[in-house]
Backbone as ProteinMPNN parsed JSONL, in Angstrom:
{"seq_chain_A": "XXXXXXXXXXXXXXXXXXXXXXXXXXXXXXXXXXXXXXXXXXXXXXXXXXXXXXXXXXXXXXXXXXXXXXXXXXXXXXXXXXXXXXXXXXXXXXXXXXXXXXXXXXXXXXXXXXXXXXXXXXXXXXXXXXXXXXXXXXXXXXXXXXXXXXXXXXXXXXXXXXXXXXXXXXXX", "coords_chain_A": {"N_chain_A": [[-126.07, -135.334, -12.723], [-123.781, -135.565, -14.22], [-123.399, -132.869, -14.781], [-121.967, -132.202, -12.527], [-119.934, -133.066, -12.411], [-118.535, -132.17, -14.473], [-117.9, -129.635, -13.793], [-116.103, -129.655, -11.818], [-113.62, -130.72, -13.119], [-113.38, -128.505, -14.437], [-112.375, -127.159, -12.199], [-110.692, -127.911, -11.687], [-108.842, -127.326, -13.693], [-108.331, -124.538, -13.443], [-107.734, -124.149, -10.816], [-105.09, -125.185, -11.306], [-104.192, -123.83, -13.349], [-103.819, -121.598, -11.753], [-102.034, -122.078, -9.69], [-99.541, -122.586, -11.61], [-99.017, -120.112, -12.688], [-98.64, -118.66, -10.377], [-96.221, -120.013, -9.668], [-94.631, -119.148, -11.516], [-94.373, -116.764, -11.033], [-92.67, -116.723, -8.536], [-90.343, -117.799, -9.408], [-89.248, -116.462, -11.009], [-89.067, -114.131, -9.374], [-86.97, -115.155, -7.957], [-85.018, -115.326, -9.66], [-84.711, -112.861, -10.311], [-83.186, -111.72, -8.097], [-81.128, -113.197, -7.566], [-79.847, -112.258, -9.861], [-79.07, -109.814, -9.25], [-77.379, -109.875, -7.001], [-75.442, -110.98, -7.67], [-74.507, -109.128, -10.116], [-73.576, -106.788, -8.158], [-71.32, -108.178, -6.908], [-69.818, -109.078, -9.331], [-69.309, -106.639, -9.885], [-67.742, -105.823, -8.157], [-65.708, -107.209, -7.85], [-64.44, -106.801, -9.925], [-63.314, -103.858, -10.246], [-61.661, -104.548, -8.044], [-59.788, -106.146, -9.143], [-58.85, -104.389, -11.157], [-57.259, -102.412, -9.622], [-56.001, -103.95, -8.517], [-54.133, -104.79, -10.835], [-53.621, -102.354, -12.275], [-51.673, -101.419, -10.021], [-49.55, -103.693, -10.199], [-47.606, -102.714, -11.979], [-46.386, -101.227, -10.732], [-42.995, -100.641, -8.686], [-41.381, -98.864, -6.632], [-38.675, -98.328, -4.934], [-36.661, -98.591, -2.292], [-33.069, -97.548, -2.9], [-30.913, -96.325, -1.538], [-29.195, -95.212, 1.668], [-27.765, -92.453, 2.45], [-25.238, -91.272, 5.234], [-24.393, -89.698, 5.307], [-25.295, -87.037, 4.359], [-27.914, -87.243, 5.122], [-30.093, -88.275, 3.325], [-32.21, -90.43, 1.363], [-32.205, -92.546, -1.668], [-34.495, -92.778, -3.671], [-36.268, -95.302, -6.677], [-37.266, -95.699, -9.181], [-38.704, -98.397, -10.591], [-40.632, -99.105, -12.036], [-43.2, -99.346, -14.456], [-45.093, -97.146, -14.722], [-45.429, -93.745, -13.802], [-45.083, -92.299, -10.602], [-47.254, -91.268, -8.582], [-47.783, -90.322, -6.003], [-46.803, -90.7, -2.29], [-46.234, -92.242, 0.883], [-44.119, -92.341, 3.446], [-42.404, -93.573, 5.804], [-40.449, -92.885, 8.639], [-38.073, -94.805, 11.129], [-36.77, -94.355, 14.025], [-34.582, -94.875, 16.666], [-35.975, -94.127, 18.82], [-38.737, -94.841, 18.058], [-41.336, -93.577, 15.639], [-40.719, -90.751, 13.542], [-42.53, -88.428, 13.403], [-41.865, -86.508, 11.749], [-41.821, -86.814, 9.343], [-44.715, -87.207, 8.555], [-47.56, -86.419, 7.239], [-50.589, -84.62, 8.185], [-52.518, -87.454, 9.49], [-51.628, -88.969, 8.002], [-51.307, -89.002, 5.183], [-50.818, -88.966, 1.381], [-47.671, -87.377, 0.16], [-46.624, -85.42, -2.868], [-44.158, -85.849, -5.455], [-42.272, -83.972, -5.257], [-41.217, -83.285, -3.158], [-38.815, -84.166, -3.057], [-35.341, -83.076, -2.633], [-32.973, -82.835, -4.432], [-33.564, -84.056, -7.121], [-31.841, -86.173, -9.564], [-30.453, -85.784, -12.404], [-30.688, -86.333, -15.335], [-28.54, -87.078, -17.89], [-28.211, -88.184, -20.12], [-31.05, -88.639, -21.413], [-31.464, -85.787, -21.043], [-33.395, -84.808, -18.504], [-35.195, -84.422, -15.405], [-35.724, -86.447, -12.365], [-38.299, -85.781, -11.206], [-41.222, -84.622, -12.616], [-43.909, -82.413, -12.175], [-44.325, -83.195, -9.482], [-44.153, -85.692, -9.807], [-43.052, -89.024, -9.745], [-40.606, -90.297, -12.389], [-40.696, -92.989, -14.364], [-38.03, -95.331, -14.014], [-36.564, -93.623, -12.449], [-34.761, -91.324, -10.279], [-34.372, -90.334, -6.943], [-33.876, -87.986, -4.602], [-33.936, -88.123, -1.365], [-34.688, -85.762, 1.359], [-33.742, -86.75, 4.74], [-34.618, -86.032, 8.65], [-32.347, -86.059, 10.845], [-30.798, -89.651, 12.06], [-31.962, -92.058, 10.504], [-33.653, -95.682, 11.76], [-34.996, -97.431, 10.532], [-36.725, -97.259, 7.491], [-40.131, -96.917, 5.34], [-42.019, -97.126, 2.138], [-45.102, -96.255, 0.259], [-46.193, -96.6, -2.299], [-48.291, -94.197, -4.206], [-50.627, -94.295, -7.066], [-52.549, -92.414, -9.542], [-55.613, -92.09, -11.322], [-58.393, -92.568, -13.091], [-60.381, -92.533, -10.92], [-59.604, -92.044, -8.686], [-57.364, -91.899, -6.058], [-55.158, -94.892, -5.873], [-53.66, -96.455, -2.952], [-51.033, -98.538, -3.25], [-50.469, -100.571, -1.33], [-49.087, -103.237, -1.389], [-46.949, -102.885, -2.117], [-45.097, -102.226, -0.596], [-41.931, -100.875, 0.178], [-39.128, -101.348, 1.927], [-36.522, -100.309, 4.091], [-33.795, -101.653, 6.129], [-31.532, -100.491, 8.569]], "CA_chain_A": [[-124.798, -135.735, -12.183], [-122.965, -135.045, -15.463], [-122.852, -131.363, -14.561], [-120.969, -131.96, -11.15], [-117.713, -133.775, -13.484], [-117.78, -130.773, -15.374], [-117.523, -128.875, -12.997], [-114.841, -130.64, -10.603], [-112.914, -130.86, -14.492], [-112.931, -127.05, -14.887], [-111.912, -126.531, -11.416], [-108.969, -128.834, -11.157], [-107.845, -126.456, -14.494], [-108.165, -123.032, -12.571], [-106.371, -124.54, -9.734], [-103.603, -125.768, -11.937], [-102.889, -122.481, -13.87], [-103.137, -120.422, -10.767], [-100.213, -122.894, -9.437], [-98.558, -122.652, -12.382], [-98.934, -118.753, -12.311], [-97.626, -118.566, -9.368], [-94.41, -120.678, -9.371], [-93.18, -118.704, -12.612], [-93.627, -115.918, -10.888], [-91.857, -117.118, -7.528], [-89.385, -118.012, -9.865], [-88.788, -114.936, -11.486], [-88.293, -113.431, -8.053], [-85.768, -115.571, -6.739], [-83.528, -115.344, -10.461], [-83.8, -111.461, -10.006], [-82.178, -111.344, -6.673], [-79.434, -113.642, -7.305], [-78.388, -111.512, -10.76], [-78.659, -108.611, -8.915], [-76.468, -109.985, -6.506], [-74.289, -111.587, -9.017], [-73.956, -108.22, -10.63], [-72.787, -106.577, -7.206], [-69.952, -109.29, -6.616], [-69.088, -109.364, -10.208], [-68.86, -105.214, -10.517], [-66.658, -105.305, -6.864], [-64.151, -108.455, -8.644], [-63.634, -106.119, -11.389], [-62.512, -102.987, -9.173], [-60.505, -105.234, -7.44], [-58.898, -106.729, -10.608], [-58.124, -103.335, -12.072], [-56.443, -101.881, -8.511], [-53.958, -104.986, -8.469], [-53.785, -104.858, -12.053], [-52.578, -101.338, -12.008], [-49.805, -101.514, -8.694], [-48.205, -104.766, -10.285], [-46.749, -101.983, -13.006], [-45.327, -100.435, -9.848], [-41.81, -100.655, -8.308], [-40.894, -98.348, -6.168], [-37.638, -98.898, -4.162], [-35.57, -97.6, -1.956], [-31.642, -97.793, -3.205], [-29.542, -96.445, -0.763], [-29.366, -94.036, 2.24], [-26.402, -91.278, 2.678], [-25.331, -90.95, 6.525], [-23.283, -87.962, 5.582], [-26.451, -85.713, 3.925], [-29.076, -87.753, 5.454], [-30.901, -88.862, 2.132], [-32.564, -91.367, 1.034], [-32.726, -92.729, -3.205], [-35.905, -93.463, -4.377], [-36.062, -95.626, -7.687], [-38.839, -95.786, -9.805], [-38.308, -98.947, -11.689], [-41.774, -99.947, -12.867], [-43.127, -98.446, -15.887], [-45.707, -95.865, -14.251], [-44.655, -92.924, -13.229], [-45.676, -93.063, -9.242], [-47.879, -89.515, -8.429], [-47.316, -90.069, -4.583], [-46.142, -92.138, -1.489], [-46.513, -92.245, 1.783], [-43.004, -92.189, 3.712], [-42.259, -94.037, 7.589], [-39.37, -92.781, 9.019], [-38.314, -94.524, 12.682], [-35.644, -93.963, 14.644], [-34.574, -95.653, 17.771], [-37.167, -93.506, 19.461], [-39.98, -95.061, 17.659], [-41.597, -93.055, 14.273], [-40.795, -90.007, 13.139], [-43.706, -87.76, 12.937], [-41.965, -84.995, 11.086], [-42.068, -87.048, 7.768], [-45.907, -87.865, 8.307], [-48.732, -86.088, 6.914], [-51.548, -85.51, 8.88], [-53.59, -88.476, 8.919], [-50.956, -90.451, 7.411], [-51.942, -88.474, 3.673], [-49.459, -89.245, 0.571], [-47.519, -86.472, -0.574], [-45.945, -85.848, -4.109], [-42.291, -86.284, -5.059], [-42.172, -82.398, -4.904], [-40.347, -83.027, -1.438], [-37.325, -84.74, -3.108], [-34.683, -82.077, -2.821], [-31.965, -82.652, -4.903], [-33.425, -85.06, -8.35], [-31.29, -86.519, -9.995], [-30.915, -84.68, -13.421], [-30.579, -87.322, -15.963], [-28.053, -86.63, -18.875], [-28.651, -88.975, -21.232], [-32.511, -88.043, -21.469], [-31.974, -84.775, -20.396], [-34.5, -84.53, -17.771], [-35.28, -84.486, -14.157], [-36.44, -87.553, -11.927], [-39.334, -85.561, -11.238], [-41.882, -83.603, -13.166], [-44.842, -81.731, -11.693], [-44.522, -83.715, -8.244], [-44.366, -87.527, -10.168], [-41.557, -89.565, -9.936], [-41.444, -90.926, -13.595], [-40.252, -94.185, -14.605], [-37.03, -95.68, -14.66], [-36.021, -92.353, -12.606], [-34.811, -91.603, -9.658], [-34.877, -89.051, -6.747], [-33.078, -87.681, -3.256], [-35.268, -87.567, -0.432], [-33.555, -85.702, 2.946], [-34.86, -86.413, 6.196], [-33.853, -85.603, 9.694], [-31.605, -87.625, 11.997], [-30.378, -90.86, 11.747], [-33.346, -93.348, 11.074], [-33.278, -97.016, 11.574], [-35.881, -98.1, 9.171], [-37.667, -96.859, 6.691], [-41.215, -98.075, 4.893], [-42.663, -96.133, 1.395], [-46.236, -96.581, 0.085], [-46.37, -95.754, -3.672], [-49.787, -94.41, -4.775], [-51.048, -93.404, -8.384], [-53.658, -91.671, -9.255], [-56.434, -93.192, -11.984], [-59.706, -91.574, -13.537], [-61.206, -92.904, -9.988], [-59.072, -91.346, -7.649], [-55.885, -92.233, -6.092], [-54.952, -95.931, -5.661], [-52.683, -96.82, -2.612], [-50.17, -99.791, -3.686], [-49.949, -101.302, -0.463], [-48.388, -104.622, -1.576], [-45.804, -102.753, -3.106], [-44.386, -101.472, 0.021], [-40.615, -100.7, 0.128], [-38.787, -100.966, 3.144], [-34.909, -100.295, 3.985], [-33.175, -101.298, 7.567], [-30.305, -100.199, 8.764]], "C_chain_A": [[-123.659, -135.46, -13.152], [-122.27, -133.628, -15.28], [-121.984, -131.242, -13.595], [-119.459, -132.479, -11.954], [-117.287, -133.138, -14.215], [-117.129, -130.169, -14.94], [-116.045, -129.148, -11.831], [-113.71, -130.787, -11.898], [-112.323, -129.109, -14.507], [-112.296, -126.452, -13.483], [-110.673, -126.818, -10.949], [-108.265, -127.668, -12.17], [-107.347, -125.507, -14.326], [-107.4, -123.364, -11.671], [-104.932, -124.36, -10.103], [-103.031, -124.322, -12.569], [-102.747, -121.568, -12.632], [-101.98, -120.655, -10.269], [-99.4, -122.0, -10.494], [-97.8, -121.006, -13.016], [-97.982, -118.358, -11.272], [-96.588, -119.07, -8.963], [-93.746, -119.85, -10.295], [-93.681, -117.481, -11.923], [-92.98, -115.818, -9.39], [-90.441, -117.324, -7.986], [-88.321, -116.751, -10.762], [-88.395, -113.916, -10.793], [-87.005, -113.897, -7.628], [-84.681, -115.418, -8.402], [-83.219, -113.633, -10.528], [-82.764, -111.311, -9.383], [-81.228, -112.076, -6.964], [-79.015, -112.837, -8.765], [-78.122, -110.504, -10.171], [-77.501, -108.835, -7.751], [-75.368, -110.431, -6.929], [-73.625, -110.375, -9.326], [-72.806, -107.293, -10.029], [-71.42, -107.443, -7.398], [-69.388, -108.523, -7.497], [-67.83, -107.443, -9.93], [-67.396, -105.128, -9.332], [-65.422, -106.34, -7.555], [-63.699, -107.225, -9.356], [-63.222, -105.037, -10.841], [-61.589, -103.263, -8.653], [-59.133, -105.218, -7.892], [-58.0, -105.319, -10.987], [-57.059, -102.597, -10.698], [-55.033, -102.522, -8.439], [-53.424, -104.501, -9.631], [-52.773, -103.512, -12.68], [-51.237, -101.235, -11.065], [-49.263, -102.631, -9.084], [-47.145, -103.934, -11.34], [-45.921, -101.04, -12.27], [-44.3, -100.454, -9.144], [-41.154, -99.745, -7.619], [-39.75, -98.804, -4.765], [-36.795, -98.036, -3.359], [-33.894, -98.061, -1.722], [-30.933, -97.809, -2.187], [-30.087, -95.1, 0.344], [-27.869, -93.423, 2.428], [-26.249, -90.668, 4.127], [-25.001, -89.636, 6.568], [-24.432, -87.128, 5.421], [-27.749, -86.596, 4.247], [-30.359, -88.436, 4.595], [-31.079, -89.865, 1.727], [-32.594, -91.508, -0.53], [-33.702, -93.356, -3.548], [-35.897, -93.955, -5.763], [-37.335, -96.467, -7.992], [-38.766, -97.082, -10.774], [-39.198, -100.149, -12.382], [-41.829, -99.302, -14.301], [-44.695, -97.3, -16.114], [-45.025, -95.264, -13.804], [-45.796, -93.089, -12.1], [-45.921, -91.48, -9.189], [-47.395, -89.092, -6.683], [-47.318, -90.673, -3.722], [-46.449, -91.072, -0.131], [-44.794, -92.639, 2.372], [-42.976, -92.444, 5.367], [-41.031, -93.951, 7.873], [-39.185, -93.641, 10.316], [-36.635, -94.479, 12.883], [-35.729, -94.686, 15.926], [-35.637, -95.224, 18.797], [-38.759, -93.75, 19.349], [-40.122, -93.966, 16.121], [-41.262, -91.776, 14.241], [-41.484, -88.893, 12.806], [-43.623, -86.549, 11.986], [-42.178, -85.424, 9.649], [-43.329, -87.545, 7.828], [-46.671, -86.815, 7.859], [-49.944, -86.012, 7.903], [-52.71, -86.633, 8.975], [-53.089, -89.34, 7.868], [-50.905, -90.303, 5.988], [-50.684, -88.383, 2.821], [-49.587, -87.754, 0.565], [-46.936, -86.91, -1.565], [-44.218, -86.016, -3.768], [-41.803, -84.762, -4.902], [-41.058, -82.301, -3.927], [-39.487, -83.456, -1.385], [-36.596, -83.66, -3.239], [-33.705, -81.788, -3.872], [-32.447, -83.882, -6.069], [-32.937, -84.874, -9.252], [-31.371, -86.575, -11.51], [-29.998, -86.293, -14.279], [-30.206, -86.865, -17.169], [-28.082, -86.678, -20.448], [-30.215, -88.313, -22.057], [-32.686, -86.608, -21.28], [-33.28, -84.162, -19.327], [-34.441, -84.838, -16.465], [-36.246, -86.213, -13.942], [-38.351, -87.353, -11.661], [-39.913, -84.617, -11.673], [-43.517, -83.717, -12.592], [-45.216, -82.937, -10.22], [-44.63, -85.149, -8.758], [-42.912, -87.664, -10.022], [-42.092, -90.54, -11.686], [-40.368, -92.22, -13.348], [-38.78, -94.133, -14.864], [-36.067, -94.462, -14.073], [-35.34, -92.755, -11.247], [-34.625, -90.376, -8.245], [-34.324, -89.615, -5.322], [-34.407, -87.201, -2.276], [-34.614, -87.041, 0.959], [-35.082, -85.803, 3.892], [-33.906, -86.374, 7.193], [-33.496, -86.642, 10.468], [-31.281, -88.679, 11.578], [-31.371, -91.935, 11.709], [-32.383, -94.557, 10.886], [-33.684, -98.084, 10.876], [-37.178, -96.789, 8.687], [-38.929, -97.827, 5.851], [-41.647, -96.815, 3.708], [-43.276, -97.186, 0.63], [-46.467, -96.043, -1.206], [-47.935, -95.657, -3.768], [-49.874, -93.864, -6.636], [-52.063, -93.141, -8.595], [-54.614, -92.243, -10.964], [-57.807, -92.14, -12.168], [-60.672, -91.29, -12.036], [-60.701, -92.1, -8.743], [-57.69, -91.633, -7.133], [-55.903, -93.454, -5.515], [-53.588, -96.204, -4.568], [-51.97, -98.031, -2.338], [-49.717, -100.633, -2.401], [-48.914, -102.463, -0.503], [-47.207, -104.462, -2.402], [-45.091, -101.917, -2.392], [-43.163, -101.835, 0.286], [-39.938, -100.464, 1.152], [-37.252, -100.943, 3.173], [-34.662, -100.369, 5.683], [-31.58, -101.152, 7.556], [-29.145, -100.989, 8.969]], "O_chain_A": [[-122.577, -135.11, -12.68], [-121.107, -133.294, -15.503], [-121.193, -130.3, -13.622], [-118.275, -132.147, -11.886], [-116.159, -133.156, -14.708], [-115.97, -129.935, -15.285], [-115.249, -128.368, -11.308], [-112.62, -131.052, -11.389], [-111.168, -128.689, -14.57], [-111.735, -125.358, -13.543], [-109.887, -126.279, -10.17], [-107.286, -127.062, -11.735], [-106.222, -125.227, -14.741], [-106.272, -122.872, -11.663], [-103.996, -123.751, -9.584], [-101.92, -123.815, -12.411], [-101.746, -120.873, -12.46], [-101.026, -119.877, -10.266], [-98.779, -120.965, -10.25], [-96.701, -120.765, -13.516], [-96.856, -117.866, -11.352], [-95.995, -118.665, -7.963], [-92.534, -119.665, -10.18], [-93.081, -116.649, -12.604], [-92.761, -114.657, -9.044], [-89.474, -117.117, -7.252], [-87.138, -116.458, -10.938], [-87.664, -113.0, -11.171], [-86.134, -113.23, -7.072], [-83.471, -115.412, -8.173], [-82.119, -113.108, -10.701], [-81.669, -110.913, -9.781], [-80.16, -111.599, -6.581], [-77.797, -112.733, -8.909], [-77.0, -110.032, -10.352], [-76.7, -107.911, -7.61], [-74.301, -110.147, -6.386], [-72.439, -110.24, -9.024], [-71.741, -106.97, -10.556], [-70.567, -107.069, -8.203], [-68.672, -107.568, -7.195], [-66.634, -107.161, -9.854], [-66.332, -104.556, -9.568], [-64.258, -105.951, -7.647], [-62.554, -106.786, -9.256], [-62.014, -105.247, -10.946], [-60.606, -102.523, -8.613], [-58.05, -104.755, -7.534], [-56.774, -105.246, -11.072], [-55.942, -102.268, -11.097], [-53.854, -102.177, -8.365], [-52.38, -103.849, -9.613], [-51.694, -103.557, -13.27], [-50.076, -101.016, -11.411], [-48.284, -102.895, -8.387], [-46.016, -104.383, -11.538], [-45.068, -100.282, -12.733], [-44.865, -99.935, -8.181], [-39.99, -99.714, -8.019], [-40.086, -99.503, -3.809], [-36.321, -96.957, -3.713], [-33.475, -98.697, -0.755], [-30.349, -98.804, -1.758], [-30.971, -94.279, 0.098], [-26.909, -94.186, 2.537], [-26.943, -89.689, 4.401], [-25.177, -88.748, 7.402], [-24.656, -86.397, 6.386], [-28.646, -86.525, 3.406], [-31.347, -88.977, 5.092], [-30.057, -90.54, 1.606], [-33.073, -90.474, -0.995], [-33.684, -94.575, -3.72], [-35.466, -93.042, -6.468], [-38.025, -97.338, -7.464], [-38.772, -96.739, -11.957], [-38.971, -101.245, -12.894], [-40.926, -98.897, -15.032], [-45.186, -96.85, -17.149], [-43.985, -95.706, -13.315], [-46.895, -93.628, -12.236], [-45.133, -90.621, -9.586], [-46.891, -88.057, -6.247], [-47.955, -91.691, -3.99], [-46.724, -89.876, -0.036], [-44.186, -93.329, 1.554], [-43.467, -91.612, 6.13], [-40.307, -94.854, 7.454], [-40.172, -93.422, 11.018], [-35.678, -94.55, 12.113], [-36.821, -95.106, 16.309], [-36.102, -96.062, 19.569], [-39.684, -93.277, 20.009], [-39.082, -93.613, 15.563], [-41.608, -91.359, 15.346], [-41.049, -88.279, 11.832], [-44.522, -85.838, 11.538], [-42.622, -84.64, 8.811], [-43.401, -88.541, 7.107], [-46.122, -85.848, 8.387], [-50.36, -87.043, 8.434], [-53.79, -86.446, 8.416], [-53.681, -90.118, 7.119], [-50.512, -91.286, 5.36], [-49.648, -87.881, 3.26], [-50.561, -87.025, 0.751], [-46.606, -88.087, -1.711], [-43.47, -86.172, -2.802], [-40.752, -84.596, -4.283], [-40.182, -81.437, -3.895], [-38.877, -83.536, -0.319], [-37.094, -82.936, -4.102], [-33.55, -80.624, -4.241], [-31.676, -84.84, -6.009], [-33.127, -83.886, -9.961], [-32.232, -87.305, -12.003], [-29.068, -86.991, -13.875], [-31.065, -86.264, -17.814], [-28.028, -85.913, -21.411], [-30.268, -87.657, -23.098], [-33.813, -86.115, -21.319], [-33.929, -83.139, -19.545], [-33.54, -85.636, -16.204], [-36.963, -86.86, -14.706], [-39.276, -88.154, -11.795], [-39.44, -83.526, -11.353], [-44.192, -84.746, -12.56], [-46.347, -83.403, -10.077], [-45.291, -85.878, -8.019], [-41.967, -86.88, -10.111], [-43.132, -91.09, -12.049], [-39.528, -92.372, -12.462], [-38.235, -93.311, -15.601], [-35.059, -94.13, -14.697], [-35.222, -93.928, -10.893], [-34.803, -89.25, -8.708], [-34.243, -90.765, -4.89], [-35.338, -86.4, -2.365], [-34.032, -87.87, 1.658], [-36.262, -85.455, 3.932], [-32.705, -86.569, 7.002], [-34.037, -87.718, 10.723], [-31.503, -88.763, 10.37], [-31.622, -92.638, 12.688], [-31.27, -94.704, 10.381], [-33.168, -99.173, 10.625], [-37.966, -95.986, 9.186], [-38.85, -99.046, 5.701], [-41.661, -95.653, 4.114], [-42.838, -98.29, 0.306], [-46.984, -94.926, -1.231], [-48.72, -96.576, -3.535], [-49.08, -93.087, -7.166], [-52.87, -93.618, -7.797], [-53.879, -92.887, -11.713], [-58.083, -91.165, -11.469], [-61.424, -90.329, -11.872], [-61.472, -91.593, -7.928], [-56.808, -91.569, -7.99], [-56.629, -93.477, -4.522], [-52.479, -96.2, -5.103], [-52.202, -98.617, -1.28], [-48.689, -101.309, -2.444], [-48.004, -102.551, 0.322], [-46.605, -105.282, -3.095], [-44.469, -100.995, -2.92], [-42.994, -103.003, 0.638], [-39.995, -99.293, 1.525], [-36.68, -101.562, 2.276], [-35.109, -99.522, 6.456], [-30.723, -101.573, 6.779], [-28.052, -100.448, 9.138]]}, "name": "protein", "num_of_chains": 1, "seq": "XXXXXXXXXXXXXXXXXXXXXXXXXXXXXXXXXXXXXXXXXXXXXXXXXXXXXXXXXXXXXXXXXXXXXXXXXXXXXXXXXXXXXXXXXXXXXXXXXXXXXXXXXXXXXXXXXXXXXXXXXXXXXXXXXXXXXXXXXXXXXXXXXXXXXXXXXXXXXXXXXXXXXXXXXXXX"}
């Protein structure tokens, strides 16, 4: 009878580490999945972070419009230079389609006609299609609009960032 309390002794112990086997590694499953989901989140916060973090250095405005030559002044008065914008003309008719892009796609400042040559600094508002900082730049468009809306974007190791929350609107 001695031998059966051994036995019923050594089997409660096998029991117990297989348990105890198997919770650390139940447990080791469930802290993977939440860092790996942790990591996700975190990596998408920090994308986030750096998108705002970049367009709060942005300012793009629009000054004034000219009924006589139809132009608009664009003024750059963050402290990026802005690579390219998105531009909503409307008119009592509704939008404008001749200042759109297809598919709504920024262009550069390239399409300001007449920038504003800066004496002091000697230099133009815009170089190689940027509007730079602190600058500022003639934009013509056709007809008489009644509001305008511009979408600064800049462009970043990642690709091009568009500043939504830093959109610039002018009514008539």
């Amino acid at each position: 009878m001695t031998r059966n309390r051994k036995n019923k002794r050594g089997d409660a112990s096998i029991v117990a580490t297989v348990i105890l086997i198997v919770s650390a590694i139940a447990i080791a499953v469930v802290v993977t999945t939440f860092s790996k989901e942790s990591e996700q989140k975190v990596s998408e916060k920090i994308i986030k972070l750096g998108e705002s973090v970049e367009c709060e250095d942005i300012r793009l405005g629009i000054e004034d419009y000219d009924e006589n030559t139809f132009t608009f002044t664009f003024m750059n008065r963050g402290t990026l230079g802005i690579d390219k914008f998105i531009a909503r003309v409307y008119t009592s008719s509704g939008i404008n389609p001749q200042h759109l892009d297809s598919n709504d796609e920024p262009k550069d400042f390239s399409d300001c006609n007449d920038t504003i040559f800066d004496p002091i600094q000697g230099e133009n508002g815009v170089v190689n299609g940027r509007l730079l900082p602190q600058k500022k730049c003639n934009w013509r468009v056709d007809g008489s609009p009644d509001k305008a809306e511009i979408i600064p974007f800049i462009a970043t190791k990642d690709g091009e960032i568009g500043c939504e929350n830093k959109i610039s609107t002018w009514k008539k």
